[in-house]
VEXDO-742974 format. One record per atom (N, C-alpha, C, O, CB): residue number from 1; residue in one letter; atom name; y, z, x. Coordinates in Angstrom, 2 decimals, padded with zeros to 5 digits, always signed. Atoms other than C-alpha are relative to their C-alpha. Glycine has a CB too. Example, Ala and Ser with C-alpha at 12.3 -4.5 7.8 and 13.67 -1.06 7.14 Angstrom:
[1; 'A'; 'N'; [-001.19; +000.00; +000.89]]
[1; 'A'; 'CA'; [-004.50; +007.80; +012.30]]
[1; 'A'; 'C'; [+001.20; +000.00; +000.90]]
[1; 'A'; 'O'; [+001.18; +000.66; +001.94]]
[1; 'A'; 'CB'; [+000.03; +001.25; -000.99]]
[2; 'S'; 'N'; [-001.19; -000.06; -000.82]]
[2; 'S'; 'CA'; [-001.06; +007.14; +013.67]]
[2; 'S'; 'C'; [+001.09; +000.73; -000.77]]
[2; 'S'; 'O'; [+002.20; +000.90; -000.26]]
[2; 'S'; 'CB'; [+000.46; -001.42; +000.41]]
% end
This chain:
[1; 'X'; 'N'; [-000.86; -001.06; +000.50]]
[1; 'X'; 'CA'; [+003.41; +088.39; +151.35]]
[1; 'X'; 'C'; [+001.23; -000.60; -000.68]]
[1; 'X'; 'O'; [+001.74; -000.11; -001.69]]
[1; 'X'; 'CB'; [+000.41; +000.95; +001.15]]
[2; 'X'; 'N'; [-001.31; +000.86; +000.29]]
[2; 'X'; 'CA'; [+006.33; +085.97; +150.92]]
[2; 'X'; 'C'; [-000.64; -000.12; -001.89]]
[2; 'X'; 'O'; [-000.05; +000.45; -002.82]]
[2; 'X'; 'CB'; [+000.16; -001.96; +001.26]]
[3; 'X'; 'N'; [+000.38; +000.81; +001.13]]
[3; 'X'; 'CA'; [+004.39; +084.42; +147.79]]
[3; 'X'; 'C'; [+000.05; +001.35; -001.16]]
[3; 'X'; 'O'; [+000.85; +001.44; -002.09]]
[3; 'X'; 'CB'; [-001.68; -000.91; +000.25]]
[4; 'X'; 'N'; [-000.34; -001.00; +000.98]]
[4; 'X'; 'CA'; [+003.71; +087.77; +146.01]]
[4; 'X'; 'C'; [+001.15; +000.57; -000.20]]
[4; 'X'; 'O'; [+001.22; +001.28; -001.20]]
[4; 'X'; 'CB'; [-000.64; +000.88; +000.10]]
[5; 'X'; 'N'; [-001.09; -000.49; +000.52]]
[5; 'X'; 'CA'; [+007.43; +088.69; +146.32]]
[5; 'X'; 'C'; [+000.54; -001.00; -001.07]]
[5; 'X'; 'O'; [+000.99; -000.69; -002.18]]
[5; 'X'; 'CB'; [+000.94; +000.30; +001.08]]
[6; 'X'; 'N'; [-000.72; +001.02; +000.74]]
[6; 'X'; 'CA'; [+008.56; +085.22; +145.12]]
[6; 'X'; 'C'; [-000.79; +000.43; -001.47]]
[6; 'X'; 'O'; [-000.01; +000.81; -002.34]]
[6; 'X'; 'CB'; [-000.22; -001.77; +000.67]]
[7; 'X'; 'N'; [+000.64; -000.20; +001.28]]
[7; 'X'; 'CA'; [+005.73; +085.82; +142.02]]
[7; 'X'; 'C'; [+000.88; +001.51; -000.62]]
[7; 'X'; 'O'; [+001.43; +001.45; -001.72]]
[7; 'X'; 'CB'; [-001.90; +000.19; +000.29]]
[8; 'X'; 'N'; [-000.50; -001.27; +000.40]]
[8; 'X'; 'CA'; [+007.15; +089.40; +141.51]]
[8; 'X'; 'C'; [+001.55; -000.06; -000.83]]
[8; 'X'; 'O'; [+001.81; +000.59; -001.84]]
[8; 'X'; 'CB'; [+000.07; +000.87; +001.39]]
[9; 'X'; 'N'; [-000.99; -000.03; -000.18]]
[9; 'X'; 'CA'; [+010.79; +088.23; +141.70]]
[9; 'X'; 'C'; [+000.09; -001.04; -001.76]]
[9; 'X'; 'O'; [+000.65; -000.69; -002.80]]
[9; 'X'; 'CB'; [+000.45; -000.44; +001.65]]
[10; 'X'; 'N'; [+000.29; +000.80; +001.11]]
[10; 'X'; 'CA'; [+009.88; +085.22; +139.09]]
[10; 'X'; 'C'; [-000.76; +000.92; -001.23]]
[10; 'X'; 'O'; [-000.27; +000.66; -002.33]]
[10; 'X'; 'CB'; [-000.93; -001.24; +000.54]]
[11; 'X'; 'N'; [+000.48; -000.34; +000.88]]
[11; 'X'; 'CA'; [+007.72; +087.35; +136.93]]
[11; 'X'; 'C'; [+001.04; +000.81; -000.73]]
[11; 'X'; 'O'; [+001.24; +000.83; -001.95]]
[11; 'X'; 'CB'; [-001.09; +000.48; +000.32]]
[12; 'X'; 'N'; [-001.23; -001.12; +000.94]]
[12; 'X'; 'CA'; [+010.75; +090.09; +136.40]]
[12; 'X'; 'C'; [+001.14; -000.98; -000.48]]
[12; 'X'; 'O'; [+001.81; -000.59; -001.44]]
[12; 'X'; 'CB'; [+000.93; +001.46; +001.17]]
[13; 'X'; 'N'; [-000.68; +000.49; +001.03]]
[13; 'X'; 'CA'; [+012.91; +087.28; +135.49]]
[13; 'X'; 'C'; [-000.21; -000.47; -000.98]]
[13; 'X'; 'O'; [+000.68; -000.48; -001.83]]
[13; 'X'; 'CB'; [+000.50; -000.53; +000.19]]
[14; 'X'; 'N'; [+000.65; +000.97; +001.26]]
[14; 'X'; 'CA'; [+010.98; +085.36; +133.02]]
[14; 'X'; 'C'; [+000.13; +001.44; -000.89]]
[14; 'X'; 'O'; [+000.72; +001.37; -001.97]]
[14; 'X'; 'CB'; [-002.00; -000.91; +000.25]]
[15; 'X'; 'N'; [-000.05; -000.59; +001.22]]
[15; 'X'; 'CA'; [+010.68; +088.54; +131.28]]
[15; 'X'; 'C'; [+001.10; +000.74; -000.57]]
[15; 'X'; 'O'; [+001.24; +001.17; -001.72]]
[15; 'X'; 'CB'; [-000.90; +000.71; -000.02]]
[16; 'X'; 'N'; [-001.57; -000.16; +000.15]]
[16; 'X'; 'CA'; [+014.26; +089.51; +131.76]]
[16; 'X'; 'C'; [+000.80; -000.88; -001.00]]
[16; 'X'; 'O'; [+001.56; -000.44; -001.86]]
[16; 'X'; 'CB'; [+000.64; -000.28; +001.33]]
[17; 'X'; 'N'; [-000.74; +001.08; +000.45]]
[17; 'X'; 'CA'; [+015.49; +086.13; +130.55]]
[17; 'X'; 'C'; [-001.19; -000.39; -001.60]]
[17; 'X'; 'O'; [-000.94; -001.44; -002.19]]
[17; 'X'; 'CB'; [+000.16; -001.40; +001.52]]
[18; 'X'; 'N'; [+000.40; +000.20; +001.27]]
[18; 'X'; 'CA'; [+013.06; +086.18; +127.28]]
[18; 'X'; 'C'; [+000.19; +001.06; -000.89]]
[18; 'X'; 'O'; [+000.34; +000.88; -002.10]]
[18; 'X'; 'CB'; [-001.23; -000.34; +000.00]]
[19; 'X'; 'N'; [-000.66; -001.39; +000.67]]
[19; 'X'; 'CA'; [+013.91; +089.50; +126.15]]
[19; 'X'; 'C'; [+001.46; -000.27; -000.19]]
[19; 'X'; 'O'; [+001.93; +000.45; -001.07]]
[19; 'X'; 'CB'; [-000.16; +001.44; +001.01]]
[20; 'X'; 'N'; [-000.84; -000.13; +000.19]]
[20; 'X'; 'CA'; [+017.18; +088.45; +126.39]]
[20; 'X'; 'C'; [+000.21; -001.34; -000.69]]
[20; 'X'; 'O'; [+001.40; -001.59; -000.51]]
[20; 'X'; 'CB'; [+000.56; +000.48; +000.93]]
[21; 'X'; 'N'; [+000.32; +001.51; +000.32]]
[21; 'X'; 'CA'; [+016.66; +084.87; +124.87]]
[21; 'X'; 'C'; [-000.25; +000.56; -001.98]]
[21; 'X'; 'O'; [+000.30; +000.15; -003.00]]
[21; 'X'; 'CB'; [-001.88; -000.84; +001.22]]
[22; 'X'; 'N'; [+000.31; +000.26; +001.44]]
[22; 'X'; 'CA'; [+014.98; +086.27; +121.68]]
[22; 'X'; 'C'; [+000.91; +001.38; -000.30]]
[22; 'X'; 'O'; [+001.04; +001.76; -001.46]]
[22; 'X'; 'CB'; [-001.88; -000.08; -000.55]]
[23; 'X'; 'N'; [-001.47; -001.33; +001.18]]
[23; 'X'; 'CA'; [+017.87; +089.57; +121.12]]
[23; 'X'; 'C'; [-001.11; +001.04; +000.21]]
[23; 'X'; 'O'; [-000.90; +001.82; -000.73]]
[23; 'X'; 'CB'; [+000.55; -000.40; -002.53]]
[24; 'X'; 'N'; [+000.34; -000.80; +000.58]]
[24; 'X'; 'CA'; [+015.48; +091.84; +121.36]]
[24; 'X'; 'C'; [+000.59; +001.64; +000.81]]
[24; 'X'; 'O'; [+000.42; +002.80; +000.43]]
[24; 'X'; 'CB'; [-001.47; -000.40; -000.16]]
[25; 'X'; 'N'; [-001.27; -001.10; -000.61]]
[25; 'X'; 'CA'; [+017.89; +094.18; +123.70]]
[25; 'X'; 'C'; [+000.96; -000.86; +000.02]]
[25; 'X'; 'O'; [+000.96; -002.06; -000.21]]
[25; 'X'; 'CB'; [-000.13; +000.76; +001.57]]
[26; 'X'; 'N'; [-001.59; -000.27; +000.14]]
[26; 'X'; 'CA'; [+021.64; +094.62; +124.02]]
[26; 'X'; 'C'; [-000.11; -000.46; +002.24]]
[26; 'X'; 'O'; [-000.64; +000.11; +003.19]]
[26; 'X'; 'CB'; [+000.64; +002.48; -000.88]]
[27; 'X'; 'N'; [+000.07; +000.67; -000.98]]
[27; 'X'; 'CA'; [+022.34; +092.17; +127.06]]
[27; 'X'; 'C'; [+000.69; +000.61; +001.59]]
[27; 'X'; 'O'; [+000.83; +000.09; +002.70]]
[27; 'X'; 'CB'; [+000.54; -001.16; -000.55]]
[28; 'X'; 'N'; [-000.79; -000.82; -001.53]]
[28; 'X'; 'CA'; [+024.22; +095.21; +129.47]]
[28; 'X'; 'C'; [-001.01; +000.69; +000.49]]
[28; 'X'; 'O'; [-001.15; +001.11; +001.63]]
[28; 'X'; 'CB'; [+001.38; +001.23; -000.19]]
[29; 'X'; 'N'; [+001.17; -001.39; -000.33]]
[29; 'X'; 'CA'; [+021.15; +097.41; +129.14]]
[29; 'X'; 'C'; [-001.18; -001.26; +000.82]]
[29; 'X'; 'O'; [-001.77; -000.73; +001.76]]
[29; 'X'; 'CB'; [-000.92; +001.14; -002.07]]
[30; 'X'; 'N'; [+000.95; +001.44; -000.42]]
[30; 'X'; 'CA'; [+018.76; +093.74; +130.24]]
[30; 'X'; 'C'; [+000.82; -000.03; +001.75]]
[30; 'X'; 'O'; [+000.08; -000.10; +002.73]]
[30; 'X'; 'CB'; [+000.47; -001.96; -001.41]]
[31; 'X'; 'N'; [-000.97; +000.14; -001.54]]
[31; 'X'; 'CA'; [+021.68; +093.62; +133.67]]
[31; 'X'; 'C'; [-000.13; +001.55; +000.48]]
[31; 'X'; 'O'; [+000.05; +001.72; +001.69]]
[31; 'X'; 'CB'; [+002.06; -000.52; -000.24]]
[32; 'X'; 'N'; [-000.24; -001.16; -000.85]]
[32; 'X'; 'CA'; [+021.51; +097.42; +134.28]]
[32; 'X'; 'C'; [-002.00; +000.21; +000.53]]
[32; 'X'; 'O'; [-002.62; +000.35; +001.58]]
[32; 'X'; 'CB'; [+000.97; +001.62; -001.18]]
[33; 'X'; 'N'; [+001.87; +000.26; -000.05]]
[33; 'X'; 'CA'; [+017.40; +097.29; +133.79]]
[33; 'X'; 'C'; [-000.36; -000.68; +001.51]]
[33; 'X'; 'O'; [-000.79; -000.17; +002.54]]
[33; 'X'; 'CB'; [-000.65; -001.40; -001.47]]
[34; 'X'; 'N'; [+000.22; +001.31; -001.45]]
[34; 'X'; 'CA'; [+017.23; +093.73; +136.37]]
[34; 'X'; 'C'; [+000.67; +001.10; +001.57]]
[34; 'X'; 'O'; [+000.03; +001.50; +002.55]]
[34; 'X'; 'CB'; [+001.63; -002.11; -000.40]]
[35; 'X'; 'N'; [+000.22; -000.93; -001.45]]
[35; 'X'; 'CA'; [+019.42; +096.00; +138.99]]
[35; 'X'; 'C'; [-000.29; +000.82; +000.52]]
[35; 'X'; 'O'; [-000.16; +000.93; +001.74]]
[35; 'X'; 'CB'; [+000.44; +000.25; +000.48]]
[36; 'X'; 'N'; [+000.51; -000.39; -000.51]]
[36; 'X'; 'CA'; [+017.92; +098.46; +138.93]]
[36; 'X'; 'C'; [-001.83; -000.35; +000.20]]
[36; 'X'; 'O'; [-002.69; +000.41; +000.64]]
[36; 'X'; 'CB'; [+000.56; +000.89; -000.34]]
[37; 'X'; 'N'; [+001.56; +000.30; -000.42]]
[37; 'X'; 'CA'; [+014.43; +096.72; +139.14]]
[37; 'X'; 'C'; [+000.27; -001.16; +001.55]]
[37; 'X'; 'O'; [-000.48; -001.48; +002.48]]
[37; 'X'; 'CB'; [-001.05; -001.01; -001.71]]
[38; 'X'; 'N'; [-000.12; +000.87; -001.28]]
[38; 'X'; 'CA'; [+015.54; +094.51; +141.78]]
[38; 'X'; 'C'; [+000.30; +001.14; +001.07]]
[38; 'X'; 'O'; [-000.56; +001.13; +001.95]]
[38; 'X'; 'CB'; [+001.30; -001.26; -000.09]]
[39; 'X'; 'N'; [+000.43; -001.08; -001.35]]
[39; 'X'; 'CA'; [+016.52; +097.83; +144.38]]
[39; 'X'; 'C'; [-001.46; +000.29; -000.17]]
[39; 'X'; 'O'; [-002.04; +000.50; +000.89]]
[39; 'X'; 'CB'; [+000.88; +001.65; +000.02]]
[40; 'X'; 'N'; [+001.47; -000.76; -000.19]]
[40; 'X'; 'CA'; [+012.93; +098.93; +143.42]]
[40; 'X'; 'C'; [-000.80; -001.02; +000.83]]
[40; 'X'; 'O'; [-001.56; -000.79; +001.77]]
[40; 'X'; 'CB'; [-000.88; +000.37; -001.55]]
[41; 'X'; 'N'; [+000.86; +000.99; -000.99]]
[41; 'X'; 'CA'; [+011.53; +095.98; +144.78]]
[41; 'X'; 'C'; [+000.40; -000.39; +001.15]]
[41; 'X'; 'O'; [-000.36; -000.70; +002.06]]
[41; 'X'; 'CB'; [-000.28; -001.16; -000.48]]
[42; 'X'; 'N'; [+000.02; +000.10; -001.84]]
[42; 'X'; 'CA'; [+013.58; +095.48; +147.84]]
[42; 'X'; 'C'; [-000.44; +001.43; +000.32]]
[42; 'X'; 'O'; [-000.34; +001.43; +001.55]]
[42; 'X'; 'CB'; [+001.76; -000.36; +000.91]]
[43; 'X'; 'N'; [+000.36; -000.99; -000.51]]
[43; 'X'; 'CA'; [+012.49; +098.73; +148.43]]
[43; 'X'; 'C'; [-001.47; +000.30; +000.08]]
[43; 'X'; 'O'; [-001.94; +001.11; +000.88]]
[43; 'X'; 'CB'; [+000.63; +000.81; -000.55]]
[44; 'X'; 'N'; [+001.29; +000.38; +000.02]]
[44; 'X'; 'CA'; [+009.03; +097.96; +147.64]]
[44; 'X'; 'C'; [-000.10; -000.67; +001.27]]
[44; 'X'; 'O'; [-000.82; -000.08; +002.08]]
[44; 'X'; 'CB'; [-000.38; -000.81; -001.17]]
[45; 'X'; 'N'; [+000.12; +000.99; -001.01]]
[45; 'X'; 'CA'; [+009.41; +095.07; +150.36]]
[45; 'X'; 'C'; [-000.08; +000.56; +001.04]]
[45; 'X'; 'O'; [-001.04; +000.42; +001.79]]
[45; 'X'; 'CB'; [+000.90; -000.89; +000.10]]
[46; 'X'; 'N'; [-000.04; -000.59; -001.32]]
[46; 'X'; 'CA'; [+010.74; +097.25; +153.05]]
[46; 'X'; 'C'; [-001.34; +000.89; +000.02]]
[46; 'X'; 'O'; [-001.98; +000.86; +001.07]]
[46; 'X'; 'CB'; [+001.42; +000.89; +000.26]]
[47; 'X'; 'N'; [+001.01; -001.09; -000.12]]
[47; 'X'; 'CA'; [+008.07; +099.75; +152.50]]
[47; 'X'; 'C'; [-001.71; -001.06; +000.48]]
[47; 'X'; 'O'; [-002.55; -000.90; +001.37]]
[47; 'X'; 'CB'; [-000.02; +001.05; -001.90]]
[48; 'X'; 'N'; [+001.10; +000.97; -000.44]]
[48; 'X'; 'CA'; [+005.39; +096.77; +152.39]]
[48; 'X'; 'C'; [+000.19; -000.74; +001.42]]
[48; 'X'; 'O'; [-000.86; -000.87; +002.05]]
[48; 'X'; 'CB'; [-000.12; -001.11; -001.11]]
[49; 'X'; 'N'; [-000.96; -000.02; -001.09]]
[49; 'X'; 'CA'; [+007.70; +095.53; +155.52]]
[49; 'X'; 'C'; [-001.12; +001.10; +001.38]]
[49; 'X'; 'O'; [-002.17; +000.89; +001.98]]
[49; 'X'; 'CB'; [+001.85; +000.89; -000.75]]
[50; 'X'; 'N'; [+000.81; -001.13; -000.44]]
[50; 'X'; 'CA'; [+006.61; +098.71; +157.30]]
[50; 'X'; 'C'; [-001.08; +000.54; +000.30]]
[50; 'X'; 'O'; [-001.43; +001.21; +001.28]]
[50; 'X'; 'CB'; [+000.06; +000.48; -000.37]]
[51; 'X'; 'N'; [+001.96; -000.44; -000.07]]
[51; 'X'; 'CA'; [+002.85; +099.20; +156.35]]
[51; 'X'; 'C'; [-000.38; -001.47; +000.90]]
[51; 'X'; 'O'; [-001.09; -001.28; +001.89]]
[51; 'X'; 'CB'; [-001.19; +000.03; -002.23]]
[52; 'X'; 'N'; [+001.16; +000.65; -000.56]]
[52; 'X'; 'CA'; [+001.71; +095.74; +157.56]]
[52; 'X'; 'C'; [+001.04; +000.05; +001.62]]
[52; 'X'; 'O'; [+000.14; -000.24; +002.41]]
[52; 'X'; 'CB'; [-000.59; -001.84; -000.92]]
[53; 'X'; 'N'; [-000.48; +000.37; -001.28]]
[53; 'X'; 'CA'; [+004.10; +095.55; +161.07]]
[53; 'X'; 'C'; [-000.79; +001.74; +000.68]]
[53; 'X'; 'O'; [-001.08; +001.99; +001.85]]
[53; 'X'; 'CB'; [+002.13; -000.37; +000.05]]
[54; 'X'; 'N'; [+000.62; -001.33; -000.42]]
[54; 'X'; 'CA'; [+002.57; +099.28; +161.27]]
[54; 'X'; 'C'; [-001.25; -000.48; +000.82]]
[54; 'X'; 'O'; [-001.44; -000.47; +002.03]]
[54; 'X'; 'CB'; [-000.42; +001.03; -001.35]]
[55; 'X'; 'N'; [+001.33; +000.64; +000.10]]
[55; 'X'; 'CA'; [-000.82; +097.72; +160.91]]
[55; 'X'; 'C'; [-000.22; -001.19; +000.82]]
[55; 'X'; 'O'; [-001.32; -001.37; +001.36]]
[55; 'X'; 'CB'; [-000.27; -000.35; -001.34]]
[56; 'X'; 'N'; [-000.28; +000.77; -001.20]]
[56; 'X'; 'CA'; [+000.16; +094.97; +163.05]]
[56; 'X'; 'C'; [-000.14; +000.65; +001.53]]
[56; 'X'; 'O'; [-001.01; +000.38; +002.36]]
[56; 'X'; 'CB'; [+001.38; -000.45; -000.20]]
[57; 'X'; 'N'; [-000.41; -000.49; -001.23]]
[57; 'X'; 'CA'; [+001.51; +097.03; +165.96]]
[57; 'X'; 'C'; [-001.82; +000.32; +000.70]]
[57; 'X'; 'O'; [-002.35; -000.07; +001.74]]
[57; 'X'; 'CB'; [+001.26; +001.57; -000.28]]
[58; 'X'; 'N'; [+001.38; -000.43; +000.05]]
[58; 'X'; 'CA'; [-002.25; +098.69; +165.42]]
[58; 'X'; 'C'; [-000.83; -000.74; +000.41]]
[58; 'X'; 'O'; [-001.54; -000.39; +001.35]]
[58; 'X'; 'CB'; [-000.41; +000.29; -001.06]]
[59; 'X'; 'N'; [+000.77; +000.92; -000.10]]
[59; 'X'; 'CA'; [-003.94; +096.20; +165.53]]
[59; 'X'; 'C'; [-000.36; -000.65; +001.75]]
[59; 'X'; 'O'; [-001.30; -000.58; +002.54]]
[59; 'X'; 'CB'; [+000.66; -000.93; -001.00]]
[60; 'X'; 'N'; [-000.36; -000.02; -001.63]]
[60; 'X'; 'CA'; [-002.49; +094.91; +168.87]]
[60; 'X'; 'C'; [-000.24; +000.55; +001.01]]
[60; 'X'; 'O'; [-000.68; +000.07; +002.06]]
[60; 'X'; 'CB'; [+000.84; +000.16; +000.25]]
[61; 'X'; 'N'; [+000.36; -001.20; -001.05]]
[61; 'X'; 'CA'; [-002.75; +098.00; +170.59]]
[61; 'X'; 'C'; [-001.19; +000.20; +000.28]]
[61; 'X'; 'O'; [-001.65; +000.43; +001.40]]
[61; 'X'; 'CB'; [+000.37; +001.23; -000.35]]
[62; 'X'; 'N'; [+001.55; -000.43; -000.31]]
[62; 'X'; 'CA'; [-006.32; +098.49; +169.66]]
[62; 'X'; 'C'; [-000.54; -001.15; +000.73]]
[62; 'X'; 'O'; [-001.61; -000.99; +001.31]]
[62; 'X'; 'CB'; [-000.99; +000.30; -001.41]]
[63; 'X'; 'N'; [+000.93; +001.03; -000.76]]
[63; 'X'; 'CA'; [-007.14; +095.05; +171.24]]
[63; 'X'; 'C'; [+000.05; +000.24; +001.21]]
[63; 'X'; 'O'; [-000.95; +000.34; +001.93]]
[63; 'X'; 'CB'; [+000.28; -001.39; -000.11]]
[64; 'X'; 'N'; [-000.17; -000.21; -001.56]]
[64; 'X'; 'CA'; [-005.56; +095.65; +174.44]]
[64; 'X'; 'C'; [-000.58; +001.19; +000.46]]
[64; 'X'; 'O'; [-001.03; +001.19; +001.60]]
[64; 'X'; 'CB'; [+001.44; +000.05; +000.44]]
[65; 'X'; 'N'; [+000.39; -001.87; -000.54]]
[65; 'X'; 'CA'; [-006.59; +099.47; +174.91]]
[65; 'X'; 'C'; [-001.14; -000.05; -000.10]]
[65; 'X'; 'O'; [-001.82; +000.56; -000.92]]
[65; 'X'; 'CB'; [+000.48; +001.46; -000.90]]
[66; 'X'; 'N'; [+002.25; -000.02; -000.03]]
[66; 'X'; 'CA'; [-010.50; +098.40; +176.01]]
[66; 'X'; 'C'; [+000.17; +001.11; +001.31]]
[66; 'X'; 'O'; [-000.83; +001.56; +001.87]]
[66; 'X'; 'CB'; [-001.35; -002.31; +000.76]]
% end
């Protein structure tokens, strides 16, 4: 899970930092864009966070509860 955030986190900058490399936006609207794509993804995280410790807990329970 770690790896697909780090890929996620790297993929939105590379395309942050080439959009803003070749001009093709206005460099406040590229910083308001990044923060708000960066809450979406910690919020992605927590929510992914959530489903697998869910799925965890589940998991657990169903082993012990023979």
């Amino acid at each position: 899970m770690l790896a697909l955030l780090l890929h996620l986190f790297l993929l939105n900058f590379t395309i942050s930092y080439f959009i803003v490399k070749k001009g093709f936006l206005s460099s406040t609207y590229i910083k308001g864009v990044g923060i708000l794509q960066w809450f979406k993804m910690l919020k992605t995280c927590n929510l992914l966070k959530k489903w697998y410790f869910s799925t965890l807990n589940f998991r657990v329970s169903s082993k012990f509860a023979i």
